[in-house]
C-alpha positions as CSV (number, residue, x, y, z in Angstrom):
1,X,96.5,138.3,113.7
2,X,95.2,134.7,112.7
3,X,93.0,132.3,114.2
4,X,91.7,128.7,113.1
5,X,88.3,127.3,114.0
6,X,88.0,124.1,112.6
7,X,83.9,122.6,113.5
8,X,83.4,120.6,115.7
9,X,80.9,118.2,114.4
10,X,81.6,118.3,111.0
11,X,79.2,116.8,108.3
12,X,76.0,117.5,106.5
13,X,73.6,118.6,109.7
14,X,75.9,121.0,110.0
15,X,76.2,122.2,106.8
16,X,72.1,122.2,106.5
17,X,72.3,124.0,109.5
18,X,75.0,126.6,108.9
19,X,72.9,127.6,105.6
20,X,69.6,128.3,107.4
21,X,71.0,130.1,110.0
22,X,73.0,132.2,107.8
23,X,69.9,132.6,105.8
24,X,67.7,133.2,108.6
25,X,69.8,135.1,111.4
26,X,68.3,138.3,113.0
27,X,65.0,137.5,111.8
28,X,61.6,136.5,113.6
29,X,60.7,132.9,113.6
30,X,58.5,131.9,110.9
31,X,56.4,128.8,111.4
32,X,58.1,125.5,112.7
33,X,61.3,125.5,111.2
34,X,62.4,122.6,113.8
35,X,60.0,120.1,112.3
36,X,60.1,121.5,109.1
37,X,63.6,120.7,108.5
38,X,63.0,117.4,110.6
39,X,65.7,118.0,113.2
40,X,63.2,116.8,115.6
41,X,63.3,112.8,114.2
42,X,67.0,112.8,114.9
43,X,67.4,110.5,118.0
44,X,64.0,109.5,117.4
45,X,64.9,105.1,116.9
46,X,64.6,103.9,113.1
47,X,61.7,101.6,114.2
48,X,59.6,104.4,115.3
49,X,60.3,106.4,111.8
50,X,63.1,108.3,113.0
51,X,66.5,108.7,112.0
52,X,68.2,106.9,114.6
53,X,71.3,109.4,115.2
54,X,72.8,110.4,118.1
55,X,73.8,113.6,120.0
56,X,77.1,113.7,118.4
57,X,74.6,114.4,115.2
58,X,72.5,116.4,117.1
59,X,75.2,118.2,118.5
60,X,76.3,119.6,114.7
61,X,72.4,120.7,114.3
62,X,73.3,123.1,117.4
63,X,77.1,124.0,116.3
64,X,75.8,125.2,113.2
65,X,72.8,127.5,114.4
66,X,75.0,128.8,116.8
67,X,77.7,130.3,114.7
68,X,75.2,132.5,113.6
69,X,73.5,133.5,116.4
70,X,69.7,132.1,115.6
71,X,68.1,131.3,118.2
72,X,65.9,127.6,117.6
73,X,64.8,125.5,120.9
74,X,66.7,122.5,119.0
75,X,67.9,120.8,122.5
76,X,64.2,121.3,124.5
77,X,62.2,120.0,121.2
78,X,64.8,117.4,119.7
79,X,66.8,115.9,122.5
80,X,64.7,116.6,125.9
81,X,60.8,115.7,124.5
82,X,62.1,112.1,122.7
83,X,64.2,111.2,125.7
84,X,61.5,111.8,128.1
85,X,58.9,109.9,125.4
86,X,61.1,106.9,125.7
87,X,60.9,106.4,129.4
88,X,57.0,105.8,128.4
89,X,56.1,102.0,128.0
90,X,56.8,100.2,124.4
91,X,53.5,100.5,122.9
92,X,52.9,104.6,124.2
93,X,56.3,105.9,123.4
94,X,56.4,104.2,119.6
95,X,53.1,105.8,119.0
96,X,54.5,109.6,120.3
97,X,57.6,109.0,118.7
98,X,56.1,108.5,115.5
99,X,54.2,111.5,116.1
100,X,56.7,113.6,116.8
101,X,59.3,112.4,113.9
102,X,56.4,112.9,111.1
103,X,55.0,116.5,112.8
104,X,51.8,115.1,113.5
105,X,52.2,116.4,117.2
106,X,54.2,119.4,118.6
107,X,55.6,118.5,121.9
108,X,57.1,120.3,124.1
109,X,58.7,120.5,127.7
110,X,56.9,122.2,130.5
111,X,60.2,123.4,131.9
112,X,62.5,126.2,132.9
113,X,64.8,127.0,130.8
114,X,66.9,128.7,133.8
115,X,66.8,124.3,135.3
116,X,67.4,121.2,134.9
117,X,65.4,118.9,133.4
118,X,65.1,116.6,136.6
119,X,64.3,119.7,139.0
120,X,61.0,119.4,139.3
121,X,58.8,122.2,140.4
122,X,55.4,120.3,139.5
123,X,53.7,118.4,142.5
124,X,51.0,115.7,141.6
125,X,48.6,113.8,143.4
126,X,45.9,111.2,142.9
127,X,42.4,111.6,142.5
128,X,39.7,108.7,141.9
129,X,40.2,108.9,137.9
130,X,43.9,110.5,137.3
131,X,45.9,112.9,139.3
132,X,46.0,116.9,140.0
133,X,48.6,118.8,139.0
134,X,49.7,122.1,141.1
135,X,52.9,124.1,140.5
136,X,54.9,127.4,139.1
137,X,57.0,127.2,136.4
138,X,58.7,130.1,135.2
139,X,60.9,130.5,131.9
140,X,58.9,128.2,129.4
141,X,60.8,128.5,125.8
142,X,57.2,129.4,123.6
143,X,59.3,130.3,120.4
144,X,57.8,126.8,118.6
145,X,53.8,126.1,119.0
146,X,53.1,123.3,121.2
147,X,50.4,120.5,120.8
148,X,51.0,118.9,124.1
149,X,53.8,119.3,126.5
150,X,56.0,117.0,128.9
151,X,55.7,117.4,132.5
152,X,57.8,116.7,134.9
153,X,56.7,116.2,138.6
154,X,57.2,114.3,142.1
155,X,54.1,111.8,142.7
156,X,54.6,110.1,146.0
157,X,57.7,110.8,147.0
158,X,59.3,109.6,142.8
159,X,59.5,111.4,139.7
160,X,57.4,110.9,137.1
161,X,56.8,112.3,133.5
162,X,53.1,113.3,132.0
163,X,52.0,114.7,128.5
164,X,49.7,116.8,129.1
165,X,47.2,118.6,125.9
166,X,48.2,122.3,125.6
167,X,44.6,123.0,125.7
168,X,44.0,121.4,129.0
169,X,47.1,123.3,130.1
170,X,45.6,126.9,128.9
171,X,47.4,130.1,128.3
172,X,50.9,131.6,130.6
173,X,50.4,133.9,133.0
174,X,53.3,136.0,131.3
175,X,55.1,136.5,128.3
176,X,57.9,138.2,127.6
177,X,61.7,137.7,125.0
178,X,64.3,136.9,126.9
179,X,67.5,138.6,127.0
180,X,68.8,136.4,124.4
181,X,65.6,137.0,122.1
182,X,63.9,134.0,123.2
183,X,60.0,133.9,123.3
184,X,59.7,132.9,127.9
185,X,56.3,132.8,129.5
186,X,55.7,131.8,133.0
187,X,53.3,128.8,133.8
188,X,50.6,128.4,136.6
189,X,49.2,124.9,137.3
190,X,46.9,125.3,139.9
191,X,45.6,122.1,140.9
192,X,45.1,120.8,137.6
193,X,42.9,117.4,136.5
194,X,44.4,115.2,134.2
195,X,43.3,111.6,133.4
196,X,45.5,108.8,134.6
197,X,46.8,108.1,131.3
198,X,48.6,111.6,131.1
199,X,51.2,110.0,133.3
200,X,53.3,107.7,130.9
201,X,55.8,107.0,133.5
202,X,56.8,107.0,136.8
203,X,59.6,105.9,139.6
204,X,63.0,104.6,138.2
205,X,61.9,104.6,134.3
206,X,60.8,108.3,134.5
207,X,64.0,109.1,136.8
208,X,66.5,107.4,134.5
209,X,64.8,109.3,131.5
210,X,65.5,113.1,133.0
211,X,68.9,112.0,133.9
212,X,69.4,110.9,130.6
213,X,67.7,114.5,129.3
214,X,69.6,116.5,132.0
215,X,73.0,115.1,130.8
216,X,72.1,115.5,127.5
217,X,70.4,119.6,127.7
218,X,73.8,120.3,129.8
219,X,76.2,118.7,126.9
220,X,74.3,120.0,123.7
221,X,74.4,124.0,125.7
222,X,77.8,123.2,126.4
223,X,78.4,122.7,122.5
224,X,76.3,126.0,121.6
225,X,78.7,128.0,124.0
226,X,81.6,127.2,122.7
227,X,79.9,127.6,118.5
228,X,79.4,131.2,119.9
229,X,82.8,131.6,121.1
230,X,84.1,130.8,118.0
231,X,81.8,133.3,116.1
232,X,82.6,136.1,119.0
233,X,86.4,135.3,118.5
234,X,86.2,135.8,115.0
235,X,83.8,138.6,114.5
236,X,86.1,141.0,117.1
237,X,89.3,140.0,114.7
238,X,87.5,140.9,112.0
239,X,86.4,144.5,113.9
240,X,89.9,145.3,114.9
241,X,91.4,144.5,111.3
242,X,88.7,147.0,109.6
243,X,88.6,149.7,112.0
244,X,90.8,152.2,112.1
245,X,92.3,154.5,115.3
246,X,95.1,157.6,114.9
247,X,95.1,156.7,111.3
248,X,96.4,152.7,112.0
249,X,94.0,149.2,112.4
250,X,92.6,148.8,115.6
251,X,94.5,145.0,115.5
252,X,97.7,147.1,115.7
253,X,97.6,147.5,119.3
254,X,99.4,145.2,121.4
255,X,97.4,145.4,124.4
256,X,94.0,144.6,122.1
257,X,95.9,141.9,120.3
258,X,96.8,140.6,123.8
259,X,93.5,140.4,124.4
260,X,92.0,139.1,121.8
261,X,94.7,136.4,122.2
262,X,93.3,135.4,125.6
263,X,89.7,134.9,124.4
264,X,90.8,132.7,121.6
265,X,93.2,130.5,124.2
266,X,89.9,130.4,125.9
267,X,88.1,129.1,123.2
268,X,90.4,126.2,123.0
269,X,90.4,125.4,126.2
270,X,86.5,125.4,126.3
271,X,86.3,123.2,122.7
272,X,88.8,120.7,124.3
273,X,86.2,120.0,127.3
274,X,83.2,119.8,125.1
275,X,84.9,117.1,123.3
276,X,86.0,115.5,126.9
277,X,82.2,115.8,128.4
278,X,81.5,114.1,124.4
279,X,83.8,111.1,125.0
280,X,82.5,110.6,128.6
281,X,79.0,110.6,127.1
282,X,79.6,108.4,124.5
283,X,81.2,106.0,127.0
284,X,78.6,106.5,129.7
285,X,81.0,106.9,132.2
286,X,80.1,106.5,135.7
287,X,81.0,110.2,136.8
288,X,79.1,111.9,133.7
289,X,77.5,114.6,135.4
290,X,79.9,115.3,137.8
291,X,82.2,115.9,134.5
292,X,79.4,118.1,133.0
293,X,79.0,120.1,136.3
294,X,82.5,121.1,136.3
295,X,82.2,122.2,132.0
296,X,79.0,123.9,133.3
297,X,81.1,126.2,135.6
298,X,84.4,126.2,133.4
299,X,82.4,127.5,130.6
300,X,80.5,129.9,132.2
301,X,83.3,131.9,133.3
302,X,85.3,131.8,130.0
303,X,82.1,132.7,128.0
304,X,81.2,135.9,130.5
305,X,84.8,137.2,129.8
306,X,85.3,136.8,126.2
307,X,81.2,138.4,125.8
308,X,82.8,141.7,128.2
309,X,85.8,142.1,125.8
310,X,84.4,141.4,122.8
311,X,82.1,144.1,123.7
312,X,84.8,146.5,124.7
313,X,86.8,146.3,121.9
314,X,83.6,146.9,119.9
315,X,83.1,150.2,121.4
316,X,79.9,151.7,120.9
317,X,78.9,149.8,118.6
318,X,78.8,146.2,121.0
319,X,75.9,147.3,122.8
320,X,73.8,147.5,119.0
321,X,71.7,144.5,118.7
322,X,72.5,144.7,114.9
323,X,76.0,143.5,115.3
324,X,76.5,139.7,115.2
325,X,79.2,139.9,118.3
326,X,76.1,141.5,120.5
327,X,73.6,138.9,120.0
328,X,76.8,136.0,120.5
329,X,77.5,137.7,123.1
330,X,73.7,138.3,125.1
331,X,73.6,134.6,124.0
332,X,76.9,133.6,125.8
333,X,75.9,135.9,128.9
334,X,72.3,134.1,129.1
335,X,73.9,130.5,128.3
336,X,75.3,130.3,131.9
337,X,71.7,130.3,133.9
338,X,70.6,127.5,131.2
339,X,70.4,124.1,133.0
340,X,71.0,125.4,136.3
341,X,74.0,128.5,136.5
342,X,77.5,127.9,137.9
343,X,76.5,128.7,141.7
344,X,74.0,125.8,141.7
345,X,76.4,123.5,139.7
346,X,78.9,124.6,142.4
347,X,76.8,123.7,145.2
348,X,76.1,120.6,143.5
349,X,79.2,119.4,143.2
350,X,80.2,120.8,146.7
351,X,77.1,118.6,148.1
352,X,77.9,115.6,146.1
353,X,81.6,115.0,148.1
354,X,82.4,112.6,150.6
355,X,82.8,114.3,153.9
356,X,86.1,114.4,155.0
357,X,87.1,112.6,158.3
358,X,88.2,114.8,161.2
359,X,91.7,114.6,162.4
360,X,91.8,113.5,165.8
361,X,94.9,113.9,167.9
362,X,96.0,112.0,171.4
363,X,95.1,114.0,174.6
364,X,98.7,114.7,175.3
365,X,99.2,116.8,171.8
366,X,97.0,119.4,173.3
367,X,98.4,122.4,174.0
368,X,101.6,120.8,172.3
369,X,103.9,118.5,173.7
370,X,105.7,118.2,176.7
């Protein structure tokens, strides 16, 4: 029983990565490892002291974090806040940018983790010197401290972005750890004053900027889910080779080797459409998130299976927290309802179609000929 998982994004972010999660895994977050380790001035541009990557780089940040389970808001904090700061105008979103590639400010999205990035559930009006803000949102990732946060929200009829001071904003009305360990909390703005220069852009800037996010969020999860597959895959070979049944290896059974077999094929099949959604990003291809819908609800179904057997075969002890394959597994489970779950990607996709013109037939086909 042999199986090959060669990276993904191989290179030295993913090394740096692999070694502090591997050092690090199963363990409460300490301080702000994110900008410690200056993840978060990767697609910051090299004119506004950043690094200048790209997602692919990003991307290996995320593969190797994943393979061992820690559990780092790497795609709200380093792809989500500097694609939403760069739908701000020159002057604004060089000076943010800066900030938030030399630390100096902690940024954050004011969003659901269970949505996308362009689903806003913040309404804002005007007032004589800046706008209110009035909305619920629930599912905030808190595991980082915040500075300011990014807010989406429909002005007028059009989207439009606003950083906001986490002061102004105040304290959650909940917290609580996700399923997948995450530290949530559950956001009230009710009716809200901010000054008009919270609002750093609006109308088709601010709308091509959470597009841009949205794609990105749904690639980059897309990416962790199949990093966790591999780990899952490899962590129940490794179960069935050490433990023993009736005096034989668990991996001697053909019906678990069968198995096993079908999560990895899975696997493949879910790394080969990661590196499809990749290309299509890297091409900007016209039907991007349709392509990314489809992964969305591809994924999620492979990922939920492989987490139920890996589980299985693990016995009593895949419902222990203290195994690996659990935590890749609660993480696979919870990945599905990040960016929207399959049934809203479905319905999506479903609305999206052209209608399909009715077949009309000639009077005398009624009823069938004569």
């Amino acid at each position: 029983m042999s199986t090959s998982f060669p990276s993904l994004f191989p290179g030295m972010l993913l090394d740096a990565a692999d070694r502090y999660a591997a050092d690090h895994a199963a363990q409460a977050i300490q301080g702000d490892p994110v900008r410690e380790l200056g993840w978060t001035a990767t697609l910051v541009p090299e004119d506004a002291g950043g690094v200048g990557g790209s997602l692919r780089d990003l991307a290996s940040i995320v593969e190797g974090l994943a393979t061992h389970g820690l559990q780092l808001p790497v795609v709200e904090t380093c792809a989500v806040v500097p694609l939403l700061l760069q739908a701000a105008g020159a002057e604004t979103a060089r000076r943010w940018l800066e900030a938030v590639a030399e630390g100096s400010a902690q940024i954050a999205p004011l969003t659901a983790l269970s949505a996308m990035p362009d689903d806003n559930a913040v309404a804002a009006r005007h007032l004589d010197i800046g706008f209110e803000l009035d909305g619920a949102v629930q599912g905030v990732d808190l595991s980082l401290p915040a500075t300011h946060y990014l807010v989406p929200a429909q002005v007028d009829g059009e989207d439009a972005i606003f950083l906001v001071d986490a002061e102004r904003i105040g304290a959650p009305n909940a917290r609580y750890r996700t399923m997948e360990g995450r530290a949530g909390a559950d956001f009230r703005l009710a009716r809200l004053a901010v000054p008009a220069g919270a609002c750093i852009a609006r109308g088709d800037a601010a709308r091509d900027a959470l597009s841009k996010a949205t794609d990105a969020a749904l690639l980059l999860t897309a990416t962790d889910t199949v990093a966790a597959l591999a780990t899952l895959v490899r962590e129940t070979v490794t179960h069935l080779k050490e433990r023993r049944q009736f005096g034989v290896a668990l991996s001697s059974f053909q019906v678990l080797r069968h198995r096993v077999a079908d999560m990895y094929v899975k696997y493949l099949g879910a790394k080969g459409l990661v590196i499809h959604c990749l290309h299509a990003h890297e091409q900007d291809a016209p039907d991007l998130r349709r392509t990314l819908r489809l992964a969305k609800v591809s994924l999620a179904e492979s990922a939920r299976a492989c987490a139920e057997s890996a589980i299985q075969m693990h016995g009593g002890m895949g419902v222990s927290e203290e195994v690996l394959a659990t935590r890749i597994a609660q993480r696979l489970i919870a990945s599905e309802f990040r960016y929207g779950d399959r049934l809203l990607h479905v319905a999506r996709l479903l609305a999206e179609q052209p209608a399909v013109p009715s077949l009309s037939l000639p009077a005398n086909h009624i009823g069938g000929a004569r």
